[in-house]
C-alpha atoms as one frame of an Amber mdcrd trajectory, in Angstrom:
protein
   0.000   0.000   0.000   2.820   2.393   0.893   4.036   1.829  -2.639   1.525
   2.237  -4.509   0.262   5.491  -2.393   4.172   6.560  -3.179   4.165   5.970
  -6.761   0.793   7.800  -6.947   2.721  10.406  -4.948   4.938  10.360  -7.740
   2.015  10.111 -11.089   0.762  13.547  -9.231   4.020  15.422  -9.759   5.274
  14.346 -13.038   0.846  14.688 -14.237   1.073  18.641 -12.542   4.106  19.300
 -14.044   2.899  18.078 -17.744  -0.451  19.766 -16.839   1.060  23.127 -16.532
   3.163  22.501 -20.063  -0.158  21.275 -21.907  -1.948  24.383 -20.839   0.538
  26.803 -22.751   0.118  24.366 -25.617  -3.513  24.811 -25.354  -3.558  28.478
 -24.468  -1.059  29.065 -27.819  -2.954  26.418 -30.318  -6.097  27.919 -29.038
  -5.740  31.342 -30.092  -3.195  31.187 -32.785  -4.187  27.904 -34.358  -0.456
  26.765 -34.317   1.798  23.999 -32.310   4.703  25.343 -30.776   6.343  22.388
 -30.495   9.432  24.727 -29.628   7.661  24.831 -25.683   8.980  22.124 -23.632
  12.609  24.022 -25.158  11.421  27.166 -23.109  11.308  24.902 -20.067  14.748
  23.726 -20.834  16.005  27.382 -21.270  14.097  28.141 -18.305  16.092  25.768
 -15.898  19.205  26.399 -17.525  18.626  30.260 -16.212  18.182  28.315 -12.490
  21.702  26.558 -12.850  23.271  29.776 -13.653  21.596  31.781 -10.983  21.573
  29.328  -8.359  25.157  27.294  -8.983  27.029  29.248 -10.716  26.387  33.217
  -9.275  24.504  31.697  -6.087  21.681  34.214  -6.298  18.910  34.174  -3.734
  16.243  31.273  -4.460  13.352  33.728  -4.483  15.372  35.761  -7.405  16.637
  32.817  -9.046  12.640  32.214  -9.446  11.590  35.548 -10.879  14.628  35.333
 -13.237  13.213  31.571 -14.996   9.767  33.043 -15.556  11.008  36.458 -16.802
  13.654  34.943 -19.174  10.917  32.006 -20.501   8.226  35.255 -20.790  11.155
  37.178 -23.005  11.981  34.220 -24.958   8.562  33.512 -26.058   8.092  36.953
 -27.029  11.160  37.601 -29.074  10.557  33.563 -30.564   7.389  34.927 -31.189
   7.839  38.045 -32.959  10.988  36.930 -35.096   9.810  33.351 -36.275   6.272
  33.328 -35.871   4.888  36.819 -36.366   6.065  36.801 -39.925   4.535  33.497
 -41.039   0.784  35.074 -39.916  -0.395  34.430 -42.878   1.153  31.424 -43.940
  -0.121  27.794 -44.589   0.341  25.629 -41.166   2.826  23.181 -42.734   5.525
  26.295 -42.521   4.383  27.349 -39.153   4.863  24.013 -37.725   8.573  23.553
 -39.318   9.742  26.286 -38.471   8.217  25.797 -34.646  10.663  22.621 -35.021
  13.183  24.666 -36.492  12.930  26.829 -33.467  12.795  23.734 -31.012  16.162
  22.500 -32.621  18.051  26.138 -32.516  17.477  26.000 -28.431  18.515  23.081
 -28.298  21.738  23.053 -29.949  22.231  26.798 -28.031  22.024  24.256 -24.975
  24.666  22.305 -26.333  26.670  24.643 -27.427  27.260  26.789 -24.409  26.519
  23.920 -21.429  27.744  20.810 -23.139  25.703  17.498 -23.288  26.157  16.342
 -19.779  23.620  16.356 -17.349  23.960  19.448 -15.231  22.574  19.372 -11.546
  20.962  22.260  -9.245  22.049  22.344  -5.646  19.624  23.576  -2.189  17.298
  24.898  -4.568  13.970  24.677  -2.975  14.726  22.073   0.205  10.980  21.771
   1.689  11.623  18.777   3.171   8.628  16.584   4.322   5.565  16.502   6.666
   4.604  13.181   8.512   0.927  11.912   8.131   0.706   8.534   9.972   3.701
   5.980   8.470   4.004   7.854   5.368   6.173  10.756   4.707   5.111  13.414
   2.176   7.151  16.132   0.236   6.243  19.374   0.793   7.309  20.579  -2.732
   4.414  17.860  -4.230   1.912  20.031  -2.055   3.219  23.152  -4.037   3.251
  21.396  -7.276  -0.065  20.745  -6.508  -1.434  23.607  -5.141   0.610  25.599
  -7.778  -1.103  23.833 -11.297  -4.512  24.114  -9.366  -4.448  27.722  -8.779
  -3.092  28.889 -12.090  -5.257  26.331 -13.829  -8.422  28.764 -11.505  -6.989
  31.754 -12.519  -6.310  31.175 -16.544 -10.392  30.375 -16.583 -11.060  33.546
 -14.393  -8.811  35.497 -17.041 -10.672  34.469 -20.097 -13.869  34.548 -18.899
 -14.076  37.722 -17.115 -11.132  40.232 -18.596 -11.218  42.215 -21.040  -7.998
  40.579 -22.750  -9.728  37.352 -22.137 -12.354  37.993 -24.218 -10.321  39.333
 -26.769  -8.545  36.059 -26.861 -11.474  34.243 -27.205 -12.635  36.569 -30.170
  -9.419  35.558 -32.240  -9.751  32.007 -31.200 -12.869  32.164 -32.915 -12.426
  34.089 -36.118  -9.468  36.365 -36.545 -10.890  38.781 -39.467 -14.296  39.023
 -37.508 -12.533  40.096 -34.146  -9.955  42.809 -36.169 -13.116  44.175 -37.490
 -14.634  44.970 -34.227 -11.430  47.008 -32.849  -9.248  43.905 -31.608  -5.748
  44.120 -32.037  -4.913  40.620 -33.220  -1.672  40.749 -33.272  -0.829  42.186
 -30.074  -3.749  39.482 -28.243  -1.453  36.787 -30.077   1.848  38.109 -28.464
   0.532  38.372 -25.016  -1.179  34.954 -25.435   2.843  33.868 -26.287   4.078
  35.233 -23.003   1.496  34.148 -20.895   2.382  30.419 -22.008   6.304  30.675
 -21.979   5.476  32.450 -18.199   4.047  29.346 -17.353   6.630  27.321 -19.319
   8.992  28.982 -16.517   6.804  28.730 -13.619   6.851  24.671 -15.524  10.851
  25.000 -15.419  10.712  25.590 -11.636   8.755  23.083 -10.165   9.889  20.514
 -12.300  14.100  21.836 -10.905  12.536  21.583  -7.449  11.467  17.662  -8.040
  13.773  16.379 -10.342  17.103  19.068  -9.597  18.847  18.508 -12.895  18.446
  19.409 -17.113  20.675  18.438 -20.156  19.766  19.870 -23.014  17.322  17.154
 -24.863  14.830  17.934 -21.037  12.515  19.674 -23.172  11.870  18.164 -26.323
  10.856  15.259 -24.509   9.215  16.508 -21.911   7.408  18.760 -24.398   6.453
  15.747 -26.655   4.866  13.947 -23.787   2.759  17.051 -22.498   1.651  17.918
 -26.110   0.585  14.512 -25.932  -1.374  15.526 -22.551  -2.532  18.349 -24.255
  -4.432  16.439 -27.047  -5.625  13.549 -24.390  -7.435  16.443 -22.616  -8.810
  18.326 -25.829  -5.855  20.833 -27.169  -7.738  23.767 -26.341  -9.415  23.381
 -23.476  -7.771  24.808 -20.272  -9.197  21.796 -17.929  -8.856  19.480 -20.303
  -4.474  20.088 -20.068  -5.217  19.425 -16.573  -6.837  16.052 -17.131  -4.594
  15.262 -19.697  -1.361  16.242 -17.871  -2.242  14.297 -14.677  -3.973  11.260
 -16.407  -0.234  10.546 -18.314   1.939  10.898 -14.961  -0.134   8.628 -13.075
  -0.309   6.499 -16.393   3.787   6.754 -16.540   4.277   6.520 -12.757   1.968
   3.457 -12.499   3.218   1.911 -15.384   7.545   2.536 -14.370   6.550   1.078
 -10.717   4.515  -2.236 -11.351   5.433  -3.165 -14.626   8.711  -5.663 -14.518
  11.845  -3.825 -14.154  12.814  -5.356 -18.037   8.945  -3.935 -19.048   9.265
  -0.762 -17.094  11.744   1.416 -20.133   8.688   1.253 -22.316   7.100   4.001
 -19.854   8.366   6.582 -22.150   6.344   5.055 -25.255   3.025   5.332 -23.196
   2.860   9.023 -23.795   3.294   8.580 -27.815   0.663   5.404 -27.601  -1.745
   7.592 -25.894  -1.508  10.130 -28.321  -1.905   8.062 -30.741  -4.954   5.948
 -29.618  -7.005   9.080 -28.556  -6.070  10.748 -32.055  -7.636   7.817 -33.535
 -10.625   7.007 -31.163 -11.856  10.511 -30.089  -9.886  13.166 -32.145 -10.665
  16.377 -29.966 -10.141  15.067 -26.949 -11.630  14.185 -23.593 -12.932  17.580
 -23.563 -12.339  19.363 -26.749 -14.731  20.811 -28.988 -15.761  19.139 -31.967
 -15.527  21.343 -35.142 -17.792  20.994 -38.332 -15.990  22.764 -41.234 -19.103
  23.689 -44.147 -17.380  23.544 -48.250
């Protein structure tokens, strides 16, 4: 019992951590209509800037913090305005190579200035644990918990009920239509960017805290697997990421701690299988919306 409540413990952190990458797939794909598959590379950037904060200029851990999310906010923006911005109106085939494009630049940036070996943080974010009963639990899984929850609250509460929100939802729906009635598309686009590389950072940091290390290849799998979350859940939908996110942790943690240890390397092919199993069953997703396109 201890193990399996453990390795649920476990499902719960990896699922948060994915949740909070799917939603600024779903956030971007939902208003721009494109895959940044150049995201889960933000997060890598992200704790890169937490190694060189923390180890090697031993910055405060509250700075370090504010430092991830402000360098994955400006990196989305400038990504954003230099390889996106001038594809606007361009078929989604280049969009989506040059997203890769852009996913493969960071990544050999990575590798060019921190080398291909694994890279470790030290004392950044020591919670320790609390004691319920027999069991021991990690204080930073209650933050990655609480953490996904609240900004999953407060990305519905900004859509619905702000004024940018709506505006978002107005190019979701029809771009022309909502540039006729006064909204500025492209600015709602770039602010959609930063909101999703801000939680890309936010992403970076709880994911340093839990795991404390990052090579340079951290993202694009990581990314893979939550875009994978993202489409489980309905790319789109902002509680669907959620579901999705912590539906293929506990699927990975489950799957990694009572399969056979020969068995158990074939975790990392869950992610791809789910993806492709849901794309072929129930294309939108748990909780996407369907769309009928009239010709």
């Amino acid at each position: 019992m201890q193990m399996l409540i453990s390795t649920l413990i476990d499902g719960l952190n990896l699922g948060s951590v994915y949740a909070l990458v799917a939603l600024g797939y779903s956030m971007v794909y939902g208003i721009a209509k494109m895959l940044n598959f150049a995201h889960g590379d933000v997060i890598m950037v992200g704790i890169y800037s937490i190694f060189v904060c923390l180890n090697m200029n031993s910055l405060p851990v509250p700075v370090t913090m504010l430092i991830c999310v402000a360098v994955c906010a400006v990196l989305g923006f400038t990504v954003e305005k230099l390889a996106y911005k001038p594809l606007r109106g361009s078929p989604s085939l280049s969009v989506l190579i040059t997203a890769i494009g852009v996913s493969y630049l960071l990544q050999n940036l990575a590798l060019l200035f921190f080398k291909s070996e694994r890279r470790f943080l030290q004392n950044f974010l020591q919670l320790g644990s609390i004691q319920i009963g027999s069991f021991e639990l990690p204080v930073i899984s209650l933050v990655i918990w609480g953490t996904t929850l609240v900004i999953m609250i407060v990305l519905n509460l900004l859509i619905k009920y702000t004024s940018m929100g709506r505006a978002m939802l107005a190019v979701s729906e029809d771009k022309g239509a909502a540039q006729l009635m006064g909204v500025n598309v492209n600015r709602t686009i770039s602010i959609t960017f930063v909101i999703g590389s801000a939680l890309a950072g936010v992403a970076a940091i709880l994911y340093a805290a839990k795991y404390q290390n990052v090579d340079p290849y951290t993202g694009s799998v990581f990314g893979i697997k939550a875009f994978a979350a993202a489409v489980f859940g309905g790319i789109g939908s902002i509680p669907g990421a959620m579901i999705g996110g912590l539906s293929l942790g506990l699927i990975e943690a489950l799957t990694i701690g009572f399969l056979p240890e020969s068995l158990s390397a074939v975790s990392d092919g869950i992610a791809y299988a789910l993806l492709v199993l849901m794309l072929i069953l129930k294309p939108s997703g748990l909780l996407g919306k369907k769309k009928v396109e009239k010709v």
